[in-house]
C-alpha positions as CSV (number, residue, x, y, z in Angstrom):
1,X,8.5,29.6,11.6
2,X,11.6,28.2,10.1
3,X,11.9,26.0,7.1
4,X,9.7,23.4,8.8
5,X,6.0,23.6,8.4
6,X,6.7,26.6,5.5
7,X,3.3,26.2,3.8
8,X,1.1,24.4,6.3
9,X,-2.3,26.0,6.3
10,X,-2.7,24.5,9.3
11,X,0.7,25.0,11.3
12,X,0.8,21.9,13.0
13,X,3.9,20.5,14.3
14,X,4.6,17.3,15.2
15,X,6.6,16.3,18.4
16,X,10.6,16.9,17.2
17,X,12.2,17.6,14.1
18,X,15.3,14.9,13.5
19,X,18.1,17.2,12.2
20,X,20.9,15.7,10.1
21,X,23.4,18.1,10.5
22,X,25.9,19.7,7.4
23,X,29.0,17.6,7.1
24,X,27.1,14.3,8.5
25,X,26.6,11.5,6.1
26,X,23.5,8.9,7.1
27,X,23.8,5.8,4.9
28,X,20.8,3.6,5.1
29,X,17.2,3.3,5.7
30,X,15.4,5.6,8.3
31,X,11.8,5.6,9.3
32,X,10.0,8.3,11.8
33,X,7.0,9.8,13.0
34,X,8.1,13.3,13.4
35,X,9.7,15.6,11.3
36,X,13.6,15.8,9.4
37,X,15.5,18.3,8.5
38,X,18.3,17.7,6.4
39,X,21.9,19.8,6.0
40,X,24.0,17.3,5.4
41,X,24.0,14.3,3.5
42,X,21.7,10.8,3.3
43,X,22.3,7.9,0.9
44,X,19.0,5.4,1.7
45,X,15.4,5.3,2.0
46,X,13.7,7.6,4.4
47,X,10.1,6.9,5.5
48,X,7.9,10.1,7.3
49,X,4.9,10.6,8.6
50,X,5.6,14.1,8.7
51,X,7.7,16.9,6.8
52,X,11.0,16.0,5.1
53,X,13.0,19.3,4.2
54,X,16.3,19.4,2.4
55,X,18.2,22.7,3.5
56,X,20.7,24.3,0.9
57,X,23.6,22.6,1.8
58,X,21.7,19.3,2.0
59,X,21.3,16.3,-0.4
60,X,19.6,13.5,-1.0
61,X,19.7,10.4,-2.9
62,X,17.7,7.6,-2.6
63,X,13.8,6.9,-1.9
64,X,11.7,9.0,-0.2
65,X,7.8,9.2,1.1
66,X,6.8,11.6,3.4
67,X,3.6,13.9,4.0
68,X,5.2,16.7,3.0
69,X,8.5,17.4,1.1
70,X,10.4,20.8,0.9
71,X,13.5,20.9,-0.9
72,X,15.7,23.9,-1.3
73,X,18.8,21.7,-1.6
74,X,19.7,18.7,-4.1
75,X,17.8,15.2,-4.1
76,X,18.4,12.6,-6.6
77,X,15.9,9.3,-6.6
78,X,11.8,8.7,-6.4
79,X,9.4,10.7,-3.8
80,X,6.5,9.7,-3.2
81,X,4.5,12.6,-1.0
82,X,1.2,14.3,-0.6
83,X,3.1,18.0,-1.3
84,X,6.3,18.5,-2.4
85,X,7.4,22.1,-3.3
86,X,10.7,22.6,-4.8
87,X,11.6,26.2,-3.8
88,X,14.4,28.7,-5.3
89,X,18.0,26.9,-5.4
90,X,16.2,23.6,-5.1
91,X,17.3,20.5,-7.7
92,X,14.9,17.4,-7.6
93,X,16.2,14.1,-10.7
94,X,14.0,12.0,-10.4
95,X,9.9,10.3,-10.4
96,X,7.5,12.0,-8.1
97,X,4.0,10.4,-7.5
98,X,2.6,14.0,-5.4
99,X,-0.9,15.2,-4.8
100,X,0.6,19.2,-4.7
101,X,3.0,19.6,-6.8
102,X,5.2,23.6,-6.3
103,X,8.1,24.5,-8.1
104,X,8.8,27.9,-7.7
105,X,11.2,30.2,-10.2
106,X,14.4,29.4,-9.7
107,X,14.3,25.7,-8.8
108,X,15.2,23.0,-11.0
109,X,13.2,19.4,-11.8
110,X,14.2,16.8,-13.9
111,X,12.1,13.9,-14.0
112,X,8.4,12.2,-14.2
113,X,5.8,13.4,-11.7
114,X,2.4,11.2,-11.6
115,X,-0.7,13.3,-9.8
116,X,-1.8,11.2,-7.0
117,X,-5.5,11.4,-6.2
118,X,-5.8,12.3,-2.3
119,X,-6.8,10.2,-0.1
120,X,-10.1,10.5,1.6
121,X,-11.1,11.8,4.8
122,X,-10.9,8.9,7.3
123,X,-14.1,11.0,9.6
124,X,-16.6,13.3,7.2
125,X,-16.9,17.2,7.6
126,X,-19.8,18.6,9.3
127,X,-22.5,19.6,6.4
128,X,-21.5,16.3,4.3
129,X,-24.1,14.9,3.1
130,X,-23.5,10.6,4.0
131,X,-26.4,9.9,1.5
132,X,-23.8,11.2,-1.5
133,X,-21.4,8.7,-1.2
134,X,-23.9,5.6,0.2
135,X,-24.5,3.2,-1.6
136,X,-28.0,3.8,-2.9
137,X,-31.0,1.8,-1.4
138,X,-32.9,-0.6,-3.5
139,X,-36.5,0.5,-4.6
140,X,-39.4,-2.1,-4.0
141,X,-41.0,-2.5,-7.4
142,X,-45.0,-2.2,-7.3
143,X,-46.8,-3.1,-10.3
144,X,-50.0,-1.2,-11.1
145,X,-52.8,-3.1,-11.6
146,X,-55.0,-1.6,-14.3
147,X,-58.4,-0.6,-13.0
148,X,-62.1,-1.6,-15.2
149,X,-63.5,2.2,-14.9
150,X,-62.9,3.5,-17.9
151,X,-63.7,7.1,-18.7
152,X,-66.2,7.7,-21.6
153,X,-64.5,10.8,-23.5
């Protein structure tokens, strides 16, 4: 399986992986649908919808939002992801605004992280209820009117 897609529970792959290989230097803005792999060096603003990873050798510094983030190499700037995990060897200096947040023993992070909340399903699971989150329906008051039997006790 490779460093990309480590840790999907759902081992889906998108169409390519854009490699940047070690002893390249990108300087600049990027922005892809499909997946990056990093050995050598970027100095920008990166923008994924898919899985950013930063191999050993590679590094990092600028902005970065992605879907998922794996870093087992050196970034230095903001990321702003749904899951970042910051494995052994891995250095991260810098804010973070994640929903998953894994640093595992070993791995280094100096910074602010913010806990973003995730965002909602765009089509409901079967089983949801759609009553839970509707609005709820107005009730039509009816007033009682009080009858003249009375009951002698």
């Amino acid at each position: 399986m490779g460093i990309i897609n480590r840790g999907r529970p759902d081992g889906s792959q998108h169409a390519g992986t854009t490699v940047i290989a070690a002893g390249s230097k990108l300087v600049g803005d990027l922005a892809l649908s499909d997946n990056l792999h990093v050995d050598g060096q970027i100095q920008g603003n990166v923008q994924s919808e898919a899985e950013v990873a930063i191999g050993q050798e590679g590094q990092f510094k600028g902005e970065l939002q992605a879907e998922h983030v794996l870093i087992s190499g050196r970034f230095e700037g903001n990321i702003d992801a749904r899951r970042l995990e910051i494995v052994a060897g891995g250095r991260v200096e810098g804010d973070v605004t994640v929903a998953e947040l894994v640093i595992e023993p070993g791995a280094l992070f100096n910074g602010n992280s913010r806990v973003r909340e995730t965002q909602a399903r765009a089509t409901p699971h079967p089983g949801d209820n759609p009553k839970k989150t509707a609005k709820p329906e107005p009730v039509e008051e009816k007033k009682v009117q009080p009858t003249s039997e009375a009951k002698a006790g």
